[in-house]
Structure formats: C-alpha cells, structure tokens
N, C-alpha and C positions, 0 to 999 in steps of 0.2 A: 457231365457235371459242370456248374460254373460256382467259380470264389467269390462271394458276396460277404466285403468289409462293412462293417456298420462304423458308426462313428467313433465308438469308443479303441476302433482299431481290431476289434474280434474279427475272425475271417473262419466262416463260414461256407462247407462245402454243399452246395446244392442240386436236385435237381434241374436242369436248363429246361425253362419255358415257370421257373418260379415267381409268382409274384407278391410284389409288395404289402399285398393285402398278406398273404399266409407268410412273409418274413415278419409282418408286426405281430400276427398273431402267437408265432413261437416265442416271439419275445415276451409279451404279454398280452394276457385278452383285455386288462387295460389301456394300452397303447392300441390295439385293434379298434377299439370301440371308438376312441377317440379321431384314429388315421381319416386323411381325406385324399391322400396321395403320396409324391413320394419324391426324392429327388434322387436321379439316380446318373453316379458320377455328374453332379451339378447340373442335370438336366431336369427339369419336373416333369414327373411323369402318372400316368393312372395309375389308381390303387388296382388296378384290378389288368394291368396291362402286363403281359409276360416280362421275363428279363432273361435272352436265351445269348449272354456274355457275360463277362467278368466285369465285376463292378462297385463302386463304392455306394453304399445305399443308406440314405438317410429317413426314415417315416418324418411327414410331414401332417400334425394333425391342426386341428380347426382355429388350435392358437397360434399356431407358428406365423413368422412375421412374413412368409411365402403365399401362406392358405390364401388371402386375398385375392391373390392373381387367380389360383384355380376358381373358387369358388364367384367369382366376379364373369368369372368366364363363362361357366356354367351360366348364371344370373342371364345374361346376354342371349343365350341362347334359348333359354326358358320365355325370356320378353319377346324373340323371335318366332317362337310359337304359337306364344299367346295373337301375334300380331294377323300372322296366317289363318288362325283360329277365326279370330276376329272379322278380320274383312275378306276372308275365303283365302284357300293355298293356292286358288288360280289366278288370283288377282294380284299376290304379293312377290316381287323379286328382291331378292336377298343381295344384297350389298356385302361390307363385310361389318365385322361385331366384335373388336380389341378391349382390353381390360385397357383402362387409364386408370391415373392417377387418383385416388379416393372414385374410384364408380368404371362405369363402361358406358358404353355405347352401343346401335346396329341404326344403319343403313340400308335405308328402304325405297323401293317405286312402287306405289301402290295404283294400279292402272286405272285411271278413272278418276282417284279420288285424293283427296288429301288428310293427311292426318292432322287433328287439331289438338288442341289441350283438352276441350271435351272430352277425346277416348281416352286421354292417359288414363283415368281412373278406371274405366270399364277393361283394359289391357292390363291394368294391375289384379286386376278382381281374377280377369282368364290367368293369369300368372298364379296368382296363390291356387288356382285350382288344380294349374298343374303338379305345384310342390307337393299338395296334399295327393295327390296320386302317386306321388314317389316312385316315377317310372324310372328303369333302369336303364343307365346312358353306357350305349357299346360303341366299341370303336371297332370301326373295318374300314379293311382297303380292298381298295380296287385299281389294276391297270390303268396307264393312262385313257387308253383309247377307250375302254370301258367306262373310266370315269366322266368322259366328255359326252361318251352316248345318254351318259344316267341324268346328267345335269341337264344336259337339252331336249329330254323328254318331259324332262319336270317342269321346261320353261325357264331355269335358270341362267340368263344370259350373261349375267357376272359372275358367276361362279366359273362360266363356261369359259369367261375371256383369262380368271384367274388360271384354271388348270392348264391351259394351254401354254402359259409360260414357266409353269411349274417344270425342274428340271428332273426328273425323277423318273422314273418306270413304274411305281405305284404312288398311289393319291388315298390320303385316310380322310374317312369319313367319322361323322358322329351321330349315332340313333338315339332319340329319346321317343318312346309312343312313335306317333303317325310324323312326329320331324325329324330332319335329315339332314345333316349340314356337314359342306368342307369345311375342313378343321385340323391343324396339327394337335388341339389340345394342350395340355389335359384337361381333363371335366371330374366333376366330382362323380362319384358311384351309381347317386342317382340323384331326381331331382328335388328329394325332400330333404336333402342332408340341411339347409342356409335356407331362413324361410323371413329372415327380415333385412326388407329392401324399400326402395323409391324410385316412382320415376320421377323426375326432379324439370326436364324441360323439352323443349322440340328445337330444332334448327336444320337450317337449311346445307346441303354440302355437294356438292360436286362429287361422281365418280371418280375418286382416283385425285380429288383436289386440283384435276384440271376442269379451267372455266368451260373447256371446249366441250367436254363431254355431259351426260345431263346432270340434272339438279335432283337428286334423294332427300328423303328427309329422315333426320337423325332424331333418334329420341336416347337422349341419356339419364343416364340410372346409377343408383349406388347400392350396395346391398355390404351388411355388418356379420360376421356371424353372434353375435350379443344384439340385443332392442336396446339395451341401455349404448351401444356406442352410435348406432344410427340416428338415436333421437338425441343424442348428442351435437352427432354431424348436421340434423338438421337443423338441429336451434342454431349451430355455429353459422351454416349457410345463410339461416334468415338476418343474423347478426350484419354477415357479410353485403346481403340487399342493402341494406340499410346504411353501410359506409361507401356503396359502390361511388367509386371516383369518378367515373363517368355521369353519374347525377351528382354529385357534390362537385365537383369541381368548376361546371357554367355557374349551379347554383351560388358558389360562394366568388365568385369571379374570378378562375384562377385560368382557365385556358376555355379553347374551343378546337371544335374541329370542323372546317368545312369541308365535306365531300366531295363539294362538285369543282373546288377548285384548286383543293392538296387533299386527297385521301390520305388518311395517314400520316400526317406531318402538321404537329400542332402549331395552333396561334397563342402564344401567354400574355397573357392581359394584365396589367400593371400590378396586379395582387400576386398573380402568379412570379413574375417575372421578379418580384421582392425574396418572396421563398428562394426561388431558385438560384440568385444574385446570394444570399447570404449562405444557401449548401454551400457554393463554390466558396466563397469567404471563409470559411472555415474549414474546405478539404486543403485551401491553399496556404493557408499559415498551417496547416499542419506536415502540410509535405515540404513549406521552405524550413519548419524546422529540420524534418527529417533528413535534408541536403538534395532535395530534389532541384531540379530549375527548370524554370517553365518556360513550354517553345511554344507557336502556334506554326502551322503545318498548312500548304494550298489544299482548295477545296477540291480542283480540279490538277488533275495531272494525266501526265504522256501514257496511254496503253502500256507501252515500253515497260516503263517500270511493274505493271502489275503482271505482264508476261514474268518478269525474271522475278516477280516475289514467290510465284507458285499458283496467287488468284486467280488468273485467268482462267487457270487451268480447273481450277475446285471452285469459282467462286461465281463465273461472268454471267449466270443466270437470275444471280441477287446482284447484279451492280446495272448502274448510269450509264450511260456514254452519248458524249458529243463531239462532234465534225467540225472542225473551222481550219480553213486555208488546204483541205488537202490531210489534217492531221487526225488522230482519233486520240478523244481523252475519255477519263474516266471521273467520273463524281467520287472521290475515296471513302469504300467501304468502311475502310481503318486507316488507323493511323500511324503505324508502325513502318513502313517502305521512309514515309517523311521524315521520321525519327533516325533509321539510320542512316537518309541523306544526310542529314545534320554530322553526326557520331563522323561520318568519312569527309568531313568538309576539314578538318585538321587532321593532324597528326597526335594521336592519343597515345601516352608511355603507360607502363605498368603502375606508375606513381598517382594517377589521375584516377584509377579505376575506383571503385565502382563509378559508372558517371549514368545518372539519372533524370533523365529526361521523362516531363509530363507538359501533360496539354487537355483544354477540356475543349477536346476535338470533335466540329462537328462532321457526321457520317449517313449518307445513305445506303440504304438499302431496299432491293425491292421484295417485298413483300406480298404477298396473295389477298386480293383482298377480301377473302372471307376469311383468315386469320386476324386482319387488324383488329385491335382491340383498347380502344382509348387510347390510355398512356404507356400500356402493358404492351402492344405490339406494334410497331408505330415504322415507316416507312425513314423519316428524316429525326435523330438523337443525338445528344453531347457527350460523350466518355470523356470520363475520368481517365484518360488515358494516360499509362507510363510505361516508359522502357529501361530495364537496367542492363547496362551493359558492364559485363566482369569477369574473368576471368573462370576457369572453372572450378579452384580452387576457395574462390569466393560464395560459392551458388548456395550452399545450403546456409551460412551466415543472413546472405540479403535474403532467403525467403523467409528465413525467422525474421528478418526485421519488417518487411511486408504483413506478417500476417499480425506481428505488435502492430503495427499501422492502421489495418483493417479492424483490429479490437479500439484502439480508440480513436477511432472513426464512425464504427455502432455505438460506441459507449452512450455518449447524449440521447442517442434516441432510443433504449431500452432494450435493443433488439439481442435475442440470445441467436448460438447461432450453431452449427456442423459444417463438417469438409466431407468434399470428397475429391476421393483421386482418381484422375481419367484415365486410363492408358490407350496405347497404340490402337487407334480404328482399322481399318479395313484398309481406306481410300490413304492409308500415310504417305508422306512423303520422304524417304531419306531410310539408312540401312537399321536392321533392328537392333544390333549391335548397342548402336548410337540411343536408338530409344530407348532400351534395355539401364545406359547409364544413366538417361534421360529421369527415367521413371524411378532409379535408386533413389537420385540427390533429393528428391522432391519428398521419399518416403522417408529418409534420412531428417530433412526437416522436422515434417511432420511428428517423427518418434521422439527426435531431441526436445521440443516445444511441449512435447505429451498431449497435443490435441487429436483428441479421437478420430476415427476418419473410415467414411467405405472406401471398397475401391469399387468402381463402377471402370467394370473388363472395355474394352474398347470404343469410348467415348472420349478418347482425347480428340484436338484437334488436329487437321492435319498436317502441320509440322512441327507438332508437342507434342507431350504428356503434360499435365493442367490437373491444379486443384480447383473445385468451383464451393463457394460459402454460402451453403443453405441457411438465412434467417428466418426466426419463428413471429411472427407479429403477433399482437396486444390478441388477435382470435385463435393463435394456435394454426394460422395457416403457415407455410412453408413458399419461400420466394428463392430462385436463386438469382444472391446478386456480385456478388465479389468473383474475380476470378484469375489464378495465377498459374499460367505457360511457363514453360522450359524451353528454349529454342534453340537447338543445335544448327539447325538447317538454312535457317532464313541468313545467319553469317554466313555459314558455305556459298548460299547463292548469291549475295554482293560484295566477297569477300573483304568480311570487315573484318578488321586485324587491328590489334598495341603492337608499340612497342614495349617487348620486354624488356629485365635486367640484362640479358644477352646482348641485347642490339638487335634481337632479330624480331621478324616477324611473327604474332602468334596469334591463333584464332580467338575472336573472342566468344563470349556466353551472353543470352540475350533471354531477359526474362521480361515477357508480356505481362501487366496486371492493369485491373482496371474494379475499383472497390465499392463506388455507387452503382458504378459497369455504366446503365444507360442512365442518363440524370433524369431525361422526363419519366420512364418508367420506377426508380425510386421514387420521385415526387409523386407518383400515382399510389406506388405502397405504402407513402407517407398517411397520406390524405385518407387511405380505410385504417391504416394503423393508427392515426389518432381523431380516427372517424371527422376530420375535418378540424379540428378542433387543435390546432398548432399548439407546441408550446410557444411564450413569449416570445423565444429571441427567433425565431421561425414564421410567428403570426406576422400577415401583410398590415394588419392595424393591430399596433396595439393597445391601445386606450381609446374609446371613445368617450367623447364630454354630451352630456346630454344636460341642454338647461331645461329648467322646469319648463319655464315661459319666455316669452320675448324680454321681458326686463333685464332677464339673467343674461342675454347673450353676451356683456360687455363685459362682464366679471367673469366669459369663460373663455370669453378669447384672451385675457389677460394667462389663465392657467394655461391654455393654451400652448401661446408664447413661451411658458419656460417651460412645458414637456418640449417643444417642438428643440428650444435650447440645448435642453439635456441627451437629443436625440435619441428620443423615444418617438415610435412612430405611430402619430394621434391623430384623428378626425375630429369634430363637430354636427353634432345629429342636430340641426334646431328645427328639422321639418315640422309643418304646421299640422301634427297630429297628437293625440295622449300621446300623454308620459309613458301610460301601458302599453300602449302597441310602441314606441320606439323599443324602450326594456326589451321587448320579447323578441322584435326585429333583430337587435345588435346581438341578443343571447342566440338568435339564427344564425347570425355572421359569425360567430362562434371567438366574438371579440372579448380577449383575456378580460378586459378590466372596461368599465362604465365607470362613467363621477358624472355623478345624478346632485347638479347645483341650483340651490332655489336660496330662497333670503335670509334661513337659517345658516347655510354657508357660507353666505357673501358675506354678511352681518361678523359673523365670526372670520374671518377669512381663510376657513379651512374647507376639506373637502369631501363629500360621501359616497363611498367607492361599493360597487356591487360587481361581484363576481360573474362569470357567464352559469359557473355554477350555483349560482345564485346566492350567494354567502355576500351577508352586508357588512358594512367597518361606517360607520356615522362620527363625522368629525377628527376627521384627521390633518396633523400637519401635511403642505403639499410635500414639503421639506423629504419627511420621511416616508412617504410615498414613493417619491420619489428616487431617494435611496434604495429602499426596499426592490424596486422593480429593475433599477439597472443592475442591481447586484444578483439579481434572477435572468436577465441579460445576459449580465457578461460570464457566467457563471453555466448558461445555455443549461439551464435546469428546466429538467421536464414537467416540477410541480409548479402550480403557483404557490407565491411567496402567502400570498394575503389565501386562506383558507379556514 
C-alpha cells in the first residue's frame, strides 16, 4: 500500500502501482472527465502513469495554469509525427521538441530536403488528422543499451547522441500510433484531448546551439486548450509584427545594426540617441533624489579581478579578453567588481551606510549568434546599474525602497508589472546556510510591501537569491526587465567591510539592482509598446512645422524660433511636395504634433496644429500651445494634451 495526500491534506491509503487517472476518479467522475495529468509531489506526471510510493498528489485538469506545459508537449510531439508522416520516417531525424514560453517547438534534419512555410499548412492538416484519431500516448522504458540499440535502428542519430549521456539504467519512451519518441514527459492520454493549435514559423538552429555541429530546422507552434484563447493569441501576435522594433526602428531612424562589422551591438542614430539621452535623464534625477551617486567604472580591466569575483569561473564563455604588454584583460561583463573597487578605496563607518552607488555602465557580452535579436539580445548594452552597500540589518528596508523606485520608474510609461523570487541554482557559489538567510530577507521584503510574487525554485544567480519584475506591455506581452540580488558572497570574496559602532570590522551586504536592466533592450520594448509612436517628452521630434507653400516659410521659421526657445524639440518639413503626402509622412514619423501654416495663420498670427492622430485645433495662440505642450513635457505624460 502507499499514502497518497491530496491537497486539501486527506491522506489516503492506496493500492501501489495506483494512478492519477483512478485517484481523480474516486474523487469525482467530474474531476476525471476534466484531468489531463497530475502533479505528483510537484513533479508533473501522466494521468495514466503508475505511482508505486508515498506521495502528495494533485489532479491537474485542462484549466490549471500547468496543463500548458503538458499539453504543449504533447502538441510537439503530434507536429513530430505529422512531419515523419509527411516527408517519410526515413527521411526525418528527430532533434529535440521542449514546451516554451506561450508554444513549442521540434528540431528537424530532413535528409535531402528542406522545409518551407509552404508545408506548414499541409503539416497542420497531417496534425489535426492525428488528434482526430485520438491515438493513445504510452510510456515505456527501456535499458540503456537497449535504448541505444532501438534508436539506431530507427536511424535516430540524436536521440542516440542524447541517450548515451543520459545518466540512468533505463531511458522512457513515448508511443503514439506508428511514432516513438525519447521523452521524460508528461503527455496527455491521448492525442485528441487539445485540438486547437498554430504553426506560427520556421527557423534555422544548430544541434545542441553549437555553430559547430549542423544546422536543423525548427518549426514552432502554439496550441490553446479554448479557440477563443488561441485566436486571441494570434490576433496579439499579428499585433506584435506590426510594432516589431527591428522594422520600426531603421524605419523611424532610431538605430541600426551592421552585421558584418558588430553583430549585435547597435549603432543609435541621432533620433535614437534623443530617446535614449532623456531615459537616462530621468532614471538620473530620480536616483540623485533617492540618494544614489553616480560613478562611471573602466571598460576594460585585469583578468585578476574577474578570477576573485567568481566570473571567470561561471562566466568566461560569455566575456571579451585582450593581451597587451604580457597582461590579460577583460571587456566587463558588469559592473559590480568596479563598484566595489570604489566602496574599498576609503574607509566606510556604520554612519555612511546605506551608500549607493549607480552607473549607466556600458557591458559586453558574448552571445550566440543565432540568439541575437535586434535590441532584445544584443552582444554590447548600458545598465542601469547600481550597488547598495549596508549592513545586514538594513537589507530588507533598501529592498522596499528599490522596489518604490522601480514603481516610479514604470510609472510614466504605463507598464503594470509582477516579481518573482529566484532562489539558490545548482551552479551556487557560497554555503546554503548563507542563501537560506539570503532568500528569507528578500521574501521578508516582499511580504512587508504586500507585492505578490512566485518563487521560481533555483533560478537565482550564482552568488544570490534575486527578485526579477516581469512587465506587461500595451499587447499583454510579458518582458522581464528589472531585477534585484542579495549578495553575501561577492563581500566575502574582496573582503569588504565598515566600520562599526564597535570600532571593529564588519562584513558588509551588497544588493545588485538594475530596473531598465539593459537600456537598448528596454528602448526596443519601448518602441512595440507604444508601437513607435513616443510620448512627447520621449519623442526624438516633437513638433514638426509644415508650411503650406514657400511664401509661408518665413512666418515659420519665425515659430520656429520660439519652440526651438522654449526647448521643445522642432523640425521644419518645407520639402517641395503636397501638403498631403508631407501630413501623411510626419503622421509616419509618428511626430506628436504638425502646425500646418499657410496665410490664414500668418495673417492672424496664430497657429493650426493636427495631431499624428489626426485630431485638428485651427487657430491657436502660439502662446498657449505652447504652454500646453511643455506642461505635457515636463509632466512626462503619456497622453497628448491637444486630443
């Protein structure tokens, strides 16, 4: 017999070899009907997979906010079939097929041939033919050495290079009909349970995400169990084309990226380079309010020091290095070793603490280059970076004041937001002890502030536990961008130390945060979260003048003149084309405000202002136009004023 708790705490004497399917059904043939799996002592598991140990068990049915992951998986595996289906089982090797984020994916070599976006459709069509067979998906295992015979019969050469470093005595498998796949699972029961999906794109990928080995091709996918959330997801997606920052962003002149002569590391182009100049404007009066002081940090430094931060050790496969005289440096990843040079270049008493140092430090890192991605994953970026150094008595006070920080910081730009709490990884560095206090003060935070939070099990960094601020943008996507470390370890290893009220020496506490995190990649979630389309005090122009005709040009360089006074930032469109094609030009540039001046305006000496969303004001003082728009400025208001 084995003791299966359910959640409400019942504990339950069982048969051993019972499973989740018949624990739902004694509960209810309700809850049965609905089950698609199970979680069992927080592992997910089949509905249909024994449980011959003690366990806490939770049914898992199609709404639960888990089902994704299975049924996603499933999904993967089903488009794997269809693909074999398609261009023959002999022709196709099987890569591997992980749930992500909103969809999945599978990795393919199809010998001979390449897949295009033509077959997605006919690969979705063999897909719904399989759901509608509603074949029953079993798990079995096999031996290793059996497992490796079975794969390389089949011609499976990846699967074959996987099992072999698999550490285990048996290897599970997963059947659906005539497909077969390594798999830890879960899968749903069969494959008719989840029958509305997408394939959404192809791309190119490396085995294993090394260049060295060959090139797959990836087709990824999303699958809903509701049509009303999928064709949701799709409308969001097509939404999402349409703000992509990588075509808005040449288009409106904001950056570039050349390949051939910095992968990954943008060019900003005097539009851009306006945005980005006023982020930092406004991250920087808000941090000299908060008592921050700002340092700047070398670009380069001694090996030396990234040996004793811990990087070398976790990090020197993403970092720079350069040779001169005999020495070896490094290009810094971060900017934290430079921060607490600084912190030990005096002597710091207990009276001085908290002391807060920031910098909007620039950082390399190397990056793969089938991951770069515009501004979203970028090779060379600016952090917002800051360190506070305090006592440990202090710790849970400065994160409440961090995360006030980080709220009006989003504030201006709309964004709602979530945390979550990382804790201790695998690869940590320093005793658990230490993390264990580590990971309290930060949850202590958290509960005192009352902001909701997951914890996401061992995703902290390696010598933290770290909150990370998922924000929601204008489409309901999710970005993480803020993010706040606890660091015990990095004082242990250049032993930084106050003095205390004792006289003595005592360790300090050092809290990593960084709340735009990388500046170009915020300016990238900028640019689809206001599709281009800046508020004023953010817009690279803000007014453009548009004379009718040549007559007008002298009456508009005069307005001109006093925006350019009032330091508002104006252009002059007098190009020798209609009135209509400029209009429709500048509502392209996605330029707040037009004054459209012809002899009606001069005559009166007032002005006629058209919105980009195309809303007219005819005959206005400049005066209060004027007014009006710095007070929407300085105000860093996301509407316009004139609407």
């Amino acid at each position: 017999m084995v003791k299966i708790t359910l959640p409400d705490g019942t504990v339950k004497e069982c048969e051993e070899g019972i499973t989740p399917a018949e624990i739902a059904r004694e509960i209810s043939e309700g809850l049965f009907r609905k089950a698609i799996g199970a979680e069992v002592n927080g592992v997910l598991w089949d509905l249909n997979r024994p449980i011959d140990f003690d366990a806490t068990v939770r049914i898992v049915t199609i709404d639960d906010e888990k089902a994704p992951e299975i049924y996603r998986h499933t999904m993967s595996h089903i488009m794997a079939q269809a693909v074999m289906r398609y261009f023959g089982a002999d022709k196709v090797k099987l890569g591997i097929g992980p749930v992500i984020e909103n969809g999945f994916y599978y990795d393919f070599e199809v010998v001979g041939k390449r897949i295009t976006e033509e077959d997605l459709p006919k690969i979705e069509e063999l897909m719904k033919k399989i759901i509608k067979e509603d074949l029953p998906i079993e798990r079995f295992e096999l031996p290793k050495d059996e497992a490796i015979k079975f794969m390389e019969e089949k011609g499976q050469t990846y699967k074959v290079e996987l099992i072999k470093e698999i550490n285990d005595d048996t290897v599970s498998f997963y059947k659906q009909g005539e497909f077969v796949d390594l798999c830890r699972g879960p899968h749903l029961p069969s494959t008719g349970k989840v029958k509305h999906f997408k394939l959404l794109s192809l791309a190119g990928a490396y085995w294993r995400g090394d260049e060295r080995n060959p090139m797959l091709q990836r087709i990824y996918g999303t699958a809903f169990a509701k049509k009303k959330d999928l064709e949701e997801y799709l409308k969001m997606l097509k939404e999402a084309k349409k703000r992509d920052h990588r075509k808005l962003g040449p288009q409106l002149e904001l950056f570039m990226i050349d390949t051939d002569v910095a992968p990954g590391m943008p060019f900003f182009l005097p539009k851009g380079a306006i945005v980005l100049n006023e982020l930092m404007k406004f991250s920087r009066e808000l941090h000299i309010e908060d008592g921050y002081k700002e340092v700047i940090t070398p670009l380069v430094m001694n090996v030396k020091l990234w040996h004793q931060s811990g990087h070398w050790d976790h990090y020197k496969e993403n970092m720079y290095f350069t040779e001169k005289e005999g020495t070896m440096y490094a290009i810094k990843p971060m900017n934290c070793p430079g921060h607490i040079l600084i912190f030990k270049s005096s002597t710091i008493s207990y009276r001085d603490l908290p002391v807060k140092y920031f910098e909007f430090g620039k950082v390399h890192r190397y990056e793969r280059s089938g991951v770069l991605h515009g501004l979203m994953r970028v090779r060379a970026f600016t952090q917002d970076d800051a360190h506070i150094f305090c006592s440990e008595d202090q710790i849970e006070e400065e994160i409440k004041g961090v995360i006030m920080l980080i709220d009006r910081i989003y504030s201006p730009f709309g964004f709602t937001y979530r945390a979550e709490l990382s804790t201790m990884p695998e690869d940590h560095m320093g005793d658990e002890s230490v993390w264990r206090r580590a990971e309290k003060a930060l949850q202590n935070a958290l509960d005192k502030i009352g902001l909701e939070y997951k914890i996401a099990e061992g995703e902290g960094a390696f010598y933290g536990p770290k909150i990370d601020f998922m924000i929601k943008d204008s489409i309901g996507r999710e970005w993480q961008c803020a993010t706040v470390q606890l660091d015990f370890l990095m004082p242990e290893r250049f032993d930084v130390n106050y003095i205390g009220a004792d006289n003595k020496e005592h360790r300090v506490v050092m809290i990593h945060r960084a709340i735009f995190g990388s500046l170009e990649r915020f300016f990238g979630i900028l640019i689809e979260h206001f599709a281009g389309a800046f508020p004023t005090w953010l817009a690279p122009v803000q007014v453009v003048i548009i004379p009718i005709s040549d007559r007008h040009v002298n009456y508009s360089k005069e307005i001109m003149g006093k925006l350019e006074e009032s330091g508002i930032r104006v252009e002059m469109d007098d190009r020798r084309e209609t009135l209509g094609y400029r209009i429709r030009d500048n509502q392209m540039k996605k330029i707040p405000y037009m004054l459209i001046l012809g002899d009606k305006e001069e005559s009166e000496r007032k002005i006629s202002v058209r919105t980009r969303e195309n809303k007219e004001f005819k005959s206005l003082n400049l005066e209060d136009f004027i007014s009006k728009i710095l007070k929407e400025i300085n105000s860093r208001s996301r509407e316009l004023y004139l609407k």
